[in-house]
N, C-alpha and C positions, 0 to 999 in steps of 0.2 A: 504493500500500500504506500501511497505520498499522504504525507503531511502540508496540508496546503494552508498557511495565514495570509490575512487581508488588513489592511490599514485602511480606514474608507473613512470619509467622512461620514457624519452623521447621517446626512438626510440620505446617502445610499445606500445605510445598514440594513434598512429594511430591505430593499430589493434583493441585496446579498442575499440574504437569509431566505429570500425564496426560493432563489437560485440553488442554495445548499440543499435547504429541505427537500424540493425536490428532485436533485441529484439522485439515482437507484444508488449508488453505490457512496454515497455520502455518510460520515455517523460522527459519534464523539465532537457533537457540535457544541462549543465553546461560544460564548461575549463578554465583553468585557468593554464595557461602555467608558468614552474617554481616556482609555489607556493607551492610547498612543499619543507621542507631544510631539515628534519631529517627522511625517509631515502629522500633523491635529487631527484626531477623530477616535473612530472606534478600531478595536482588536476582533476581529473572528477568526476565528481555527477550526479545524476539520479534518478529521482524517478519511482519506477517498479510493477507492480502488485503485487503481492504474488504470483499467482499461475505461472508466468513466472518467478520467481526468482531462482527456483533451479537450470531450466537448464541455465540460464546467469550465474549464480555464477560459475556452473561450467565449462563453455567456457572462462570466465575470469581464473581460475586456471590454465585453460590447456593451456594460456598464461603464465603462471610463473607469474602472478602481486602478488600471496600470498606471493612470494619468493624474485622476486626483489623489491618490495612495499610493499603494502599491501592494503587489501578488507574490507571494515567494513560496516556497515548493521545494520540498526537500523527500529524500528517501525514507521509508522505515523497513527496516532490518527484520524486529520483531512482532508482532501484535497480537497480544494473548487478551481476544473479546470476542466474546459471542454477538457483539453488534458487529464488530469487525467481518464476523467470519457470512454473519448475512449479508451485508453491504455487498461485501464479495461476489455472495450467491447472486443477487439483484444486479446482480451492473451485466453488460450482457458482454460476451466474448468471454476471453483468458486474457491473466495479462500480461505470459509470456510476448503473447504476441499485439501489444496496444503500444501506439506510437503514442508518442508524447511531442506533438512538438514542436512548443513553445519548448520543451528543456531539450530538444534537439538543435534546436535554434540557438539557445543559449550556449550548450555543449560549445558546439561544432565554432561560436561566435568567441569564443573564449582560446579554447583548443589551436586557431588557426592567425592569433596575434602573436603580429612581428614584434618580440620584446628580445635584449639582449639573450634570458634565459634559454629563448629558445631555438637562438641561433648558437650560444654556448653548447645544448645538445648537440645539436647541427654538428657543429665541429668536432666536439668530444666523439659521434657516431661516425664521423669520418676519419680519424685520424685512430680509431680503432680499429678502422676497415682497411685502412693504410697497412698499420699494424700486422692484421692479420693474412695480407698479400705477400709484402714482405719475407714474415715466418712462413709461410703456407699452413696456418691452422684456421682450421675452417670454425672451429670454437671460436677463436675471436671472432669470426667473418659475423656468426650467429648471435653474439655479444654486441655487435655490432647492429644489427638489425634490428632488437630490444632497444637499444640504445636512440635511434633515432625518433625524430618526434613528425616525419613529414606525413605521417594518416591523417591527424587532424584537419591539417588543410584538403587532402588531398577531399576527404568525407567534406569539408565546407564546402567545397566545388559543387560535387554532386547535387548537397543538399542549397546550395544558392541556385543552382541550373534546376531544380526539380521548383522549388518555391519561388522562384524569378525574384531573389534578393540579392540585386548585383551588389551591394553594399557587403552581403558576404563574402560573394567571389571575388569581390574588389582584393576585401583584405586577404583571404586564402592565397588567392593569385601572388601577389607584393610578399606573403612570409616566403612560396617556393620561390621566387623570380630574387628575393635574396636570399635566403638564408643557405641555398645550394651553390650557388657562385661564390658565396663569402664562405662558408665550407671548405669547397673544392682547392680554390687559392688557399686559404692557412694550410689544410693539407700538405698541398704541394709544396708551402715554403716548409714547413717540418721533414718533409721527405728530401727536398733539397737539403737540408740541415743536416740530414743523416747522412745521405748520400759524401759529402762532404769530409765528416768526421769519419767514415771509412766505416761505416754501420752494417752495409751491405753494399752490393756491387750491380751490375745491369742485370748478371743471370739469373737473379732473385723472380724476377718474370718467366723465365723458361723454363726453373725448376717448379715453378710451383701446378703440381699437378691436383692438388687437394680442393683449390681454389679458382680453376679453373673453369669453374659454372660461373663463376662470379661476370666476366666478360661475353660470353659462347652466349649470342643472343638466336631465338629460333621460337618456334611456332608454340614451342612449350614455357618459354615465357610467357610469352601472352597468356596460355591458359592457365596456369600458375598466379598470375596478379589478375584473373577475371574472377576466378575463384576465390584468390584472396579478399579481393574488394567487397564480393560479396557477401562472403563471409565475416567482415567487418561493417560492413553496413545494417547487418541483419542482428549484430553481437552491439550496436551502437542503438538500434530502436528498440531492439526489448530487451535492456540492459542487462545483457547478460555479459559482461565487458569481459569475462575471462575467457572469452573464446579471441581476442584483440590479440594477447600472446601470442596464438598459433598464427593469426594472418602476421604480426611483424616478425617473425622467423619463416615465413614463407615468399618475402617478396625479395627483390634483391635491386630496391633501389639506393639506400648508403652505402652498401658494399661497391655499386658499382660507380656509383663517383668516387670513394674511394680509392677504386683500382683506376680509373680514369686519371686523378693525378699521380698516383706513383708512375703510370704507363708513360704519361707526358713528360715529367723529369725525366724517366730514363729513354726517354726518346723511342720507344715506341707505338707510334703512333696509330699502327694498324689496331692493338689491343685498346688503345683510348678511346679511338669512334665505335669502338664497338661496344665498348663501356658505357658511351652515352647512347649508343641506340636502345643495349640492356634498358638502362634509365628511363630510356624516353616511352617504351615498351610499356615496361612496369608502370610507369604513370598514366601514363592513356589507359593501359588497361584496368589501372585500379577503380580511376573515376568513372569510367564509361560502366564498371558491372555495381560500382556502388549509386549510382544512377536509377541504375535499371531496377537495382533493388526497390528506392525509392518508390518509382512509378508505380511500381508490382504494389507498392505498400501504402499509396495513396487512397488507396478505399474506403482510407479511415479520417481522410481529410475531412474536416469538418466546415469549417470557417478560417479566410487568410489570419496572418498572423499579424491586422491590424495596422501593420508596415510597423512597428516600431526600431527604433536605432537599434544598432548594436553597442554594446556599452563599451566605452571608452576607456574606460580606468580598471 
């Protein structure tokens, strides 16, 4: 179940409260008249199925409580109530499978800003992959793919192209279009670094047989990051996020910018462009099956998402 509180002014308490009451899967309704001071009004709380939460979040919206208040929305782990466990029975579907997504919106809006942190990954995920070229241990290469943070954007895309929120794809777009160039070069100057101090030498690329999927791009990457995607897309709307491990050990897009700038310092350039095709592969094909996901999972689309900003800070 979510946890869903509301800040409302007064005179829209009432309406709320209709809205909750008759929610099917609404219960444990709380008020608390004036207890909010920043922005002024009233507190309601409720705890709500999942699979009834889309269309109540957006019956609250189409009250303006996002606007004159505000909505927030968090997970609950446990819920030991027999109101709980009816709510449940009442809301219709499962909620393995209920979109949510205003916190899809949010996720994906959060997930896909360009901040230091997440270009610090960026790097840190590259110069692992570096790493594990180099040695030829495909352990790092997989440390490596944990390690990076480019799904989040990569799932903004989709989910900005499915809900026509270019202001997501804006930002998705602008974290990949830097954070894998700014990547790629520190990379490449740490691999020059080593190269230099006599770390390794050019044949470090021709021994390495362990890691050699890492570059070898072909029809099986593609299907490799279509099923990844999807399977990330599908692990991102019915929150079952631990299935997100197995798609970031399944794709091979930081390993292979990774191996794209070791291949470029030691002048191999054959292994480079093939590195970015890998890359380029893997990313079309993530976005294009986390898309489709989408589409497929629209049926639950209820009402847009009001156009609100994506939040800034």
């Amino acid at each position: 179940m979510l946890h869903v509180r509301l800040v409302c002014p007064p005179e829209t308490t009432g309406a709320a409260l209709d809205v909750l009451r008759g929610a099917p899967g609404a219960t444990h309704l709380v008020l608390l008249p004036g207890a909010a001071l920043d922005p002024p009004g009233d507190v309601i709380e409720a705890d709500v199925a999942r699979e009834a939460a889309d269309e109540l979040i957006d019956s609250l919206c189409g009250l303006g409580i996002d606007r004159t208040g505000g909505i927030t929305v968090g997970q609950i782990d446990t819920a030991l109530s027999d109101a709980a466990d009816r709510a449940e029975k009442r809301a219709p579907g499962e909620a393995a499978d209920a979109v949510v997504w205003q916190e899809l919106l949010a996720r994906t809006g959060e997930e896909s800003r360009l901040t230091p942190t997440y270009v610090a990954f960026q790097t840190l995920a590259c110069l692992l992959a570096a790493v594990g070229v180099i040695t030829d241990s495909a352990v790092t290469i997989v440390g490596a793919m944990v390690v990076g943070p480019e799904f989040g954007p990569l799932a903004a895309l989709a989910v900005g192209m499915v809900r026509r929120r270019w202001d997501l794809m804006r930002r998705a777009g602008l974290a990949l279009a830097v954070g894998f160039p700014v990547a790629v070069a520190l990379t490449a100057g740490g691999t020059l670094l080593g190269h230099w101090a006599g770390l390794f030498d050019a044949g470090v690329l021709r021994d390495g047989q362990q890691v050699d999927f890492v570059y070898r791009v072909g029809w099986w990457s593609l299907i490799v990051a279509v099923l990844a995607g999807a399977a990330g897309m599908l692990s991102m709307t019915s929150a079952k996020s631990a299935a997100l491990v197995g798609v970031f050990i399944s794709v091979t897009t930081v390993p292979a910018a990774g191996y794209a700038a070791v291949a470029a310092i030691l002048g191999d350039w054959a292994r480079c462009l093939s590195s970015i095709g890998q890359l380029t592969v893997n990313l079309l094909g993530i976005v294009l099956a986390a898309t489709a996901v989408l589409l497929v999972r629209r049926a639950s689309w209820r009402v847009g998402d009001a156009g609100r900003p994506l939040p800034v800070g």
